[in-house]
N, CA and C atoms as an extended XYZ file, in Angstrom:
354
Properties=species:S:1:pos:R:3:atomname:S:1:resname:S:1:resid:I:1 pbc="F F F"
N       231.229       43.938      119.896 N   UNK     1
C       230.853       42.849      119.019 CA  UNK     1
C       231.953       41.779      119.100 C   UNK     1
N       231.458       40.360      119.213 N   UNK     2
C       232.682       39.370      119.490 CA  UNK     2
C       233.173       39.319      117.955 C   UNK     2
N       233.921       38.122      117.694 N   UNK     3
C       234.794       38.116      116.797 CA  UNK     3
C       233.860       37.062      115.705 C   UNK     3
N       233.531       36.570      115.974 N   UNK     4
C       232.239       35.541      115.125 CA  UNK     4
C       231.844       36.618      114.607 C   UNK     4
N       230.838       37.364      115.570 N   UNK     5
C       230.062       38.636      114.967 CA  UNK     5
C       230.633       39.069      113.602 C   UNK     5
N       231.310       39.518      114.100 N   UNK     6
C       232.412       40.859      113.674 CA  UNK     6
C       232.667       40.373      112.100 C   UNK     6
N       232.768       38.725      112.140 N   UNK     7
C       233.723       38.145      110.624 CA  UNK     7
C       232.578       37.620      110.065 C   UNK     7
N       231.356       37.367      110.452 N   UNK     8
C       229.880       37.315      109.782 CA  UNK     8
C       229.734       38.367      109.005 C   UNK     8
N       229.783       39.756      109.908 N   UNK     9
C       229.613       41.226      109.643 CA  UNK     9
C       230.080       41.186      108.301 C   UNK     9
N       231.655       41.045      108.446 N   UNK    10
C       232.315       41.548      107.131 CA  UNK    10
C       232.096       40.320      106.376 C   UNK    10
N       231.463       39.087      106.729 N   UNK    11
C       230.909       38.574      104.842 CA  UNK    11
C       230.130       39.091      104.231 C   UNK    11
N       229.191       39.665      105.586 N   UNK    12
C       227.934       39.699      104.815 CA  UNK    12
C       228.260       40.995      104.138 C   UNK    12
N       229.380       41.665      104.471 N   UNK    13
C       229.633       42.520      103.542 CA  UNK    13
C       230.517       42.641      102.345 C   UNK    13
N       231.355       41.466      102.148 N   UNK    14
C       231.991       41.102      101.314 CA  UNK    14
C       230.716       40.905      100.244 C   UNK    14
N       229.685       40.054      100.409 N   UNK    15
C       228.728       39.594       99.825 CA  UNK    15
C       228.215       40.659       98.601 C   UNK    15
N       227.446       41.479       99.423 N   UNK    16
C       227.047       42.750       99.100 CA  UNK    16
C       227.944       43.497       98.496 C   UNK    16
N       229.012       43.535       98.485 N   UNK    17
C       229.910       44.289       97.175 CA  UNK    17
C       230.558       43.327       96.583 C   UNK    17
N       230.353       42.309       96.106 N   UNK    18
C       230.673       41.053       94.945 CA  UNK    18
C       229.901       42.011       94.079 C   UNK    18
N       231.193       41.673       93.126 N   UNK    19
C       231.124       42.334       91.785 CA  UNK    19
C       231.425       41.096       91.025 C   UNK    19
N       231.028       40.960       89.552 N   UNK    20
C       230.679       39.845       89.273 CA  UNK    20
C       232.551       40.147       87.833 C   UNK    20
N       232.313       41.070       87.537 N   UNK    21
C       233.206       41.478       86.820 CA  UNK    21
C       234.900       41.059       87.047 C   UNK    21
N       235.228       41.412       89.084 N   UNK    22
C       235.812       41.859       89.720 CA  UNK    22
C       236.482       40.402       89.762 C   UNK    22
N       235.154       39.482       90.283 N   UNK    23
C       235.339       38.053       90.592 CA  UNK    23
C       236.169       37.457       89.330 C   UNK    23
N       235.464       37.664       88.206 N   UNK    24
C       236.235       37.096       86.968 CA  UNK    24
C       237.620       37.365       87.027 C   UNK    24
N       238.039       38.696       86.789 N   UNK    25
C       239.586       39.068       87.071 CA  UNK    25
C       240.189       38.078       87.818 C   UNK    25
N       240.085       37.880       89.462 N   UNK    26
C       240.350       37.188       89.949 CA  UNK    26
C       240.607       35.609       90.000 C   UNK    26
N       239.478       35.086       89.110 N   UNK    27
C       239.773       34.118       88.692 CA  UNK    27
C       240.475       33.463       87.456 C   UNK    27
N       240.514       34.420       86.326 N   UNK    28
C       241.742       34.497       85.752 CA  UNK    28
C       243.168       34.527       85.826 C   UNK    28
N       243.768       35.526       86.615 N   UNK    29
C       244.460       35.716       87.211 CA  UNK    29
C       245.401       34.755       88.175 C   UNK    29
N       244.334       34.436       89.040 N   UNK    30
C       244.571       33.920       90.063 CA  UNK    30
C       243.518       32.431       90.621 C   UNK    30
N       244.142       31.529       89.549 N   UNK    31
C       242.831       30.038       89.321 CA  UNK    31
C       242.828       29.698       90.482 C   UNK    31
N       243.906       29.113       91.257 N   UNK    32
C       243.709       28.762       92.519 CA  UNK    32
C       243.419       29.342       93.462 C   UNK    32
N       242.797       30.209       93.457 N   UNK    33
C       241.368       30.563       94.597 CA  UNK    33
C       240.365       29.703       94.499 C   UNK    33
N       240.245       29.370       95.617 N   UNK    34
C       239.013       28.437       95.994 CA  UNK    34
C       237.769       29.210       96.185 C   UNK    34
N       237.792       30.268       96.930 N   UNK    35
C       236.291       30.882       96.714 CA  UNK    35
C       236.315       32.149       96.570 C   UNK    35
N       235.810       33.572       95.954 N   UNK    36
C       236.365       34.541       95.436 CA  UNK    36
C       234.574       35.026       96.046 C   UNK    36
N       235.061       36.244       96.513 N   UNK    37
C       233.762       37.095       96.580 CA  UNK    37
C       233.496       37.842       95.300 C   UNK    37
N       234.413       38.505       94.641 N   UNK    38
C       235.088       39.474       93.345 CA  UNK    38
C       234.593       41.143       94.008 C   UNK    38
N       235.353       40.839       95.644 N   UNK    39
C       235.313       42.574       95.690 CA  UNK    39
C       236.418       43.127       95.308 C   UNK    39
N       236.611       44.623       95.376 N   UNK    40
C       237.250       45.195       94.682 CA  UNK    40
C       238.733       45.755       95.284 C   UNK    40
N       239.624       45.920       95.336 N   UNK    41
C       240.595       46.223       96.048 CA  UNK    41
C       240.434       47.565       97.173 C   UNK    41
N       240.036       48.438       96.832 N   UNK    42
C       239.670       49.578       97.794 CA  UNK    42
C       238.736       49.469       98.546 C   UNK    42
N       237.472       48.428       98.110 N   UNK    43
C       236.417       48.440       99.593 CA  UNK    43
C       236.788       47.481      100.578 C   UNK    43
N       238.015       46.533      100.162 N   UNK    44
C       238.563       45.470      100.843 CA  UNK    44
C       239.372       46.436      101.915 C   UNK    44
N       240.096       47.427      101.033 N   UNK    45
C       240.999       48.138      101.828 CA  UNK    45
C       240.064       49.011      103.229 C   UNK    45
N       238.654       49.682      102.705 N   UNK    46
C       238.053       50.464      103.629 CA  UNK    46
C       237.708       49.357      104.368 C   UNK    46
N       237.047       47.992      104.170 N   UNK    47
C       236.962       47.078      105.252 CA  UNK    47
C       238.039       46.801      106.626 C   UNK    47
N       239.075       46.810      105.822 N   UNK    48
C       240.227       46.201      106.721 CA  UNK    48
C       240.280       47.622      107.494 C   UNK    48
N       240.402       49.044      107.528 N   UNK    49
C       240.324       50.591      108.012 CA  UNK    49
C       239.450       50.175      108.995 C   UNK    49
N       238.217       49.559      108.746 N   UNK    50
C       236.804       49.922      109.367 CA  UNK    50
C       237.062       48.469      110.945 C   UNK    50
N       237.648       47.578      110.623 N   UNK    51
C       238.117       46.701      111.764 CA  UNK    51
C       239.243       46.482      111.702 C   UNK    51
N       240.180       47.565      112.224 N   UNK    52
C       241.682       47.132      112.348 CA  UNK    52
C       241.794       46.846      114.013 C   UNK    52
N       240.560       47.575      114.630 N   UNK    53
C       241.064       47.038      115.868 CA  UNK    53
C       240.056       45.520      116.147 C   UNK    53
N       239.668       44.878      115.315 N   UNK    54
C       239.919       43.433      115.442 CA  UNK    54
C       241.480       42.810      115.700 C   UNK    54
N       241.933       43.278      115.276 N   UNK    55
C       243.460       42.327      115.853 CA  UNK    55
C       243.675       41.141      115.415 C   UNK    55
N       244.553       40.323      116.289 N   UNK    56
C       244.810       39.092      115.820 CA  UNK    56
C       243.829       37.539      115.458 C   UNK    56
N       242.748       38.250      116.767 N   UNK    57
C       241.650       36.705      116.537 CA  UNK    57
C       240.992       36.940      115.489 C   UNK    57
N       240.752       38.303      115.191 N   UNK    58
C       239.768       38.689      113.829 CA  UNK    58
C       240.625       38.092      112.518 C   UNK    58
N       241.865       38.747      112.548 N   UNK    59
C       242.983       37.764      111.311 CA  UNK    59
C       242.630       36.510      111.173 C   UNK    59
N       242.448       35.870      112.233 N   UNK    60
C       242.817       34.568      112.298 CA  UNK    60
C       241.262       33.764      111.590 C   UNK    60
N       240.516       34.704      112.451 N   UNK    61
C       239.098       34.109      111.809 CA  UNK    61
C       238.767       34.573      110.919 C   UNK    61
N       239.372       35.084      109.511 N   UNK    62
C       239.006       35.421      109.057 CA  UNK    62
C       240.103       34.329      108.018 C   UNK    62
N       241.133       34.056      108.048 N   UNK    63
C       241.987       33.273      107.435 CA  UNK    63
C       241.640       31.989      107.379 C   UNK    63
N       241.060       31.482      108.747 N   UNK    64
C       240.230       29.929      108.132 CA  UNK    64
C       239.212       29.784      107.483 C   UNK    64
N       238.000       30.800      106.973 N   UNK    65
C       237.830       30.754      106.052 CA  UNK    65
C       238.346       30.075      104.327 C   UNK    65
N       239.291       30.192      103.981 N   UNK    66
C       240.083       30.319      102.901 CA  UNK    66
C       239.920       31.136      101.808 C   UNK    66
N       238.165       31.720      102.373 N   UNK    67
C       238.152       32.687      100.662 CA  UNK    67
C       239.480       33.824      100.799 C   UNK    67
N       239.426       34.338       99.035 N   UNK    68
C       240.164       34.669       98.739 CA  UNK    68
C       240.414       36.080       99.308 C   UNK    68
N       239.269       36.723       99.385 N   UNK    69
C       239.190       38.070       99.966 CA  UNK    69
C       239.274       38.235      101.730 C   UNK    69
N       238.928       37.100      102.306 N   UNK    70
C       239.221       37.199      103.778 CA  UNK    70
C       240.376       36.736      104.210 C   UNK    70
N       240.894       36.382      103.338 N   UNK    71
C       242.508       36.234      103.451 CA  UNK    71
C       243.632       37.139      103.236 C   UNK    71
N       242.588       38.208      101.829 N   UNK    72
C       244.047       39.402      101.847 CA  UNK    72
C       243.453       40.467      103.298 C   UNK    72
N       242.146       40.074      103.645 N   UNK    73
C       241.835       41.239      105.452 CA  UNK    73
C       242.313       40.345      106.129 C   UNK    73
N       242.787       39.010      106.482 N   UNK    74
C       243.531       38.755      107.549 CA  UNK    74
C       245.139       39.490      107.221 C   UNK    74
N       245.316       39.381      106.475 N   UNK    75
C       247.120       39.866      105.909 CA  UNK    75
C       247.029       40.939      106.323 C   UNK    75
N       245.824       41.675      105.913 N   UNK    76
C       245.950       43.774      106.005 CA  UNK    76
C       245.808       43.898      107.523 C   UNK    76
N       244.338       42.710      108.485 N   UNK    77
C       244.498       43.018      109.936 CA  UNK    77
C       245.967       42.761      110.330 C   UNK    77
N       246.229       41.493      110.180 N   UNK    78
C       247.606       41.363      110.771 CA  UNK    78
C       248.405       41.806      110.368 C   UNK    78
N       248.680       42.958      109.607 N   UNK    79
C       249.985       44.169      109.391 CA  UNK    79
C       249.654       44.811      109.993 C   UNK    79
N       248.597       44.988      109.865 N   UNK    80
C       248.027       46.702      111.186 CA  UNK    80
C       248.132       46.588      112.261 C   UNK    80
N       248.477       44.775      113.054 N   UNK    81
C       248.207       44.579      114.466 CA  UNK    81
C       250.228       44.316      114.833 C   UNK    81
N       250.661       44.138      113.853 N   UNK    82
C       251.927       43.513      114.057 CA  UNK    82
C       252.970       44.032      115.060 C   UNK    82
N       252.912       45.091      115.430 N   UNK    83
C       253.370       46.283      116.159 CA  UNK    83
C       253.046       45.978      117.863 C   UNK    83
N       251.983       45.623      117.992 N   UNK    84
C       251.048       45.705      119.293 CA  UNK    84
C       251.769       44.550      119.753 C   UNK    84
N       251.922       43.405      118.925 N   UNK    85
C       252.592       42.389      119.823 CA  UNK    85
C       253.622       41.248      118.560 C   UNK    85
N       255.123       42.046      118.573 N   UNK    86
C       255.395       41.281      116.820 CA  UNK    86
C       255.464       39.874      116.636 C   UNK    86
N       256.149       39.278      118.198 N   UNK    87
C       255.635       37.674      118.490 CA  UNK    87
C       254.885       36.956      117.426 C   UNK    87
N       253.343       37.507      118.510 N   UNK    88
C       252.616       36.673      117.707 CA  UNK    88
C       252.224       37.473      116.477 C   UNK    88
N       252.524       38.091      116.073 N   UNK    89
C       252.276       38.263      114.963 CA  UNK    89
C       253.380       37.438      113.711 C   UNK    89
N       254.772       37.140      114.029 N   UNK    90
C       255.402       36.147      113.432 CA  UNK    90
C       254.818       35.110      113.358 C   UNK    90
N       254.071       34.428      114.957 N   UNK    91
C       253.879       33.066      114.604 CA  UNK    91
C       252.659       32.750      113.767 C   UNK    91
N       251.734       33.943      113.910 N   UNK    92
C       250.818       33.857      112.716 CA  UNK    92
C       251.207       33.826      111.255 C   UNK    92
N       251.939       34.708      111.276 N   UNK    93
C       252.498       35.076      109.830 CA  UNK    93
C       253.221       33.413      109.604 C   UNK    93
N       253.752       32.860      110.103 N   UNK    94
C       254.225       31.321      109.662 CA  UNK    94
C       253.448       30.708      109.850 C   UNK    94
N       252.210       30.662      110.655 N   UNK    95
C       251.251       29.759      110.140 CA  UNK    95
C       250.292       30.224      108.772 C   UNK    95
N       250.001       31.265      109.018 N   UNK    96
C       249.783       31.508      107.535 CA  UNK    96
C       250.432       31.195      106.187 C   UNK    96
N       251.334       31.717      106.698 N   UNK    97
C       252.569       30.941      105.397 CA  UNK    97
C       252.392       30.096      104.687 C   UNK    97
N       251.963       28.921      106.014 N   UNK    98
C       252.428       27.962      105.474 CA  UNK    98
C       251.513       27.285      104.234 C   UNK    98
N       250.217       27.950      104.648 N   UNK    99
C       249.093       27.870      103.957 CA  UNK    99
C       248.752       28.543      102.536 C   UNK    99
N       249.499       29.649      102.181 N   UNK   100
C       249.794       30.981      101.148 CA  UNK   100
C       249.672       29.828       99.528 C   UNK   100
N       249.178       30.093       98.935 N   UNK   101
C       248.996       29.109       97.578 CA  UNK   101
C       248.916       29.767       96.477 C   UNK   101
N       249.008       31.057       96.367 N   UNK   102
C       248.842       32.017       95.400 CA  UNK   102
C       249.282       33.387       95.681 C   UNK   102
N       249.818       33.887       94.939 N   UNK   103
C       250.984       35.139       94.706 CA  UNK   103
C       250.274       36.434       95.547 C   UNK   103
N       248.970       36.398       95.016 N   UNK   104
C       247.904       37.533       95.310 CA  UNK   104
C       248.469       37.931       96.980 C   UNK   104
N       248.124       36.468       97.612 N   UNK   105
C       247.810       36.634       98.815 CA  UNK   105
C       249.312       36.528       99.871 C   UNK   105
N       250.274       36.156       98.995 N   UNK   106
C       251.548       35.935       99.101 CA  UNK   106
C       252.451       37.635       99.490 C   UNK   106
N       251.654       38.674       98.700 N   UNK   107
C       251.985       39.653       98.471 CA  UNK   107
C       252.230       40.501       99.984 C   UNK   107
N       250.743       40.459      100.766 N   UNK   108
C       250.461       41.478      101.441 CA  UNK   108
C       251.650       40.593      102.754 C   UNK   108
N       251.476       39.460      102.767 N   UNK   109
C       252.633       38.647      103.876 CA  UNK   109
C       253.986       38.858      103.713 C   UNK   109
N       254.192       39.678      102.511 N   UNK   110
C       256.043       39.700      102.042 CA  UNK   110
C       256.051       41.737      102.503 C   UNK   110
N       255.139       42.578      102.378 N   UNK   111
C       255.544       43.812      103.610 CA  UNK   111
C       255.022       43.549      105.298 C   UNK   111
N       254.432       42.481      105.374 N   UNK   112
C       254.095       42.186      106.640 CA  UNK   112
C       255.525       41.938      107.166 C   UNK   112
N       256.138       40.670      106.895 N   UNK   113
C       257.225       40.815      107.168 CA  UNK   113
C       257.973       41.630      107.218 C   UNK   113
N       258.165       42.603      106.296 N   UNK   114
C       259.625       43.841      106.794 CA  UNK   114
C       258.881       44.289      107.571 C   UNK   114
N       257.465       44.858      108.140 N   UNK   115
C       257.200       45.702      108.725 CA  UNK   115
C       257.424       45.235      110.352 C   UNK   115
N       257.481       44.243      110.577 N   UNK   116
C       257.432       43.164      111.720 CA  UNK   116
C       259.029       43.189      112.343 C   UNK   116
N       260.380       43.035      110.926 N   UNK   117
C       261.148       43.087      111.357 CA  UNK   117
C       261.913       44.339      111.760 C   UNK   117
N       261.483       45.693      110.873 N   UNK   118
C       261.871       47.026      111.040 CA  UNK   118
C       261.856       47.505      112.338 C   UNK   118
């Protein structure tokens, strides 16, 4: 499956587990999210399990997006890929960076880093 595919795939599955509850949290929390699916932290987590070998283009396409939830699976792909090549996985991680606007998503990029430099 190409990488379009692949990041369709996981909206349309983000979609389908929007929780309406989940979303609120999130937007409390965390106002500056621009678009919030309100999934839940563990099916985000089995998502990111279920395509880790997407890699870096999957991160990437999944980060221009800007929603809120395909941004903490680009962070979780690109920790899982960081190893395979740490390069680019820095220069992602600083372009991402540079983009980071909220703590949430700020989070999973601050063990990306040690794991990158370890």
């Amino acid at each position: 499956m190409d990488i379009s595919h692949r990041a369709s795939s996981i909206r349309q599955a983000l979609a389908a587990k929007s929780d309406d509850k989940a979303k609120g949290a999130v937007r409390k929390f965390i106002p500056s999210s621009q678009y919030v699916y309100g999934v839940r932290l563990p099916l985000l987590n089995q998502i990111a399990k279920e395509h880790r070998d997407g890699g870096f283009e999957l991160a990437e396409a999944l980060w221009k997006s800007g929603a809120f939830e395909e941004k903490l699976l680009a962070a979780k792909l690109l920790g899982s890929s960081c190893k395979k090549d740490p390069d680019r996985a820095l220069t992602l991680a600083k372009k991402f960076a540079a983009q980071i606007s909220d703590w949430a998503v700020c989070d999973p990029r601050l063990s990306l880093n040690s794991s990158v430099l370890a």
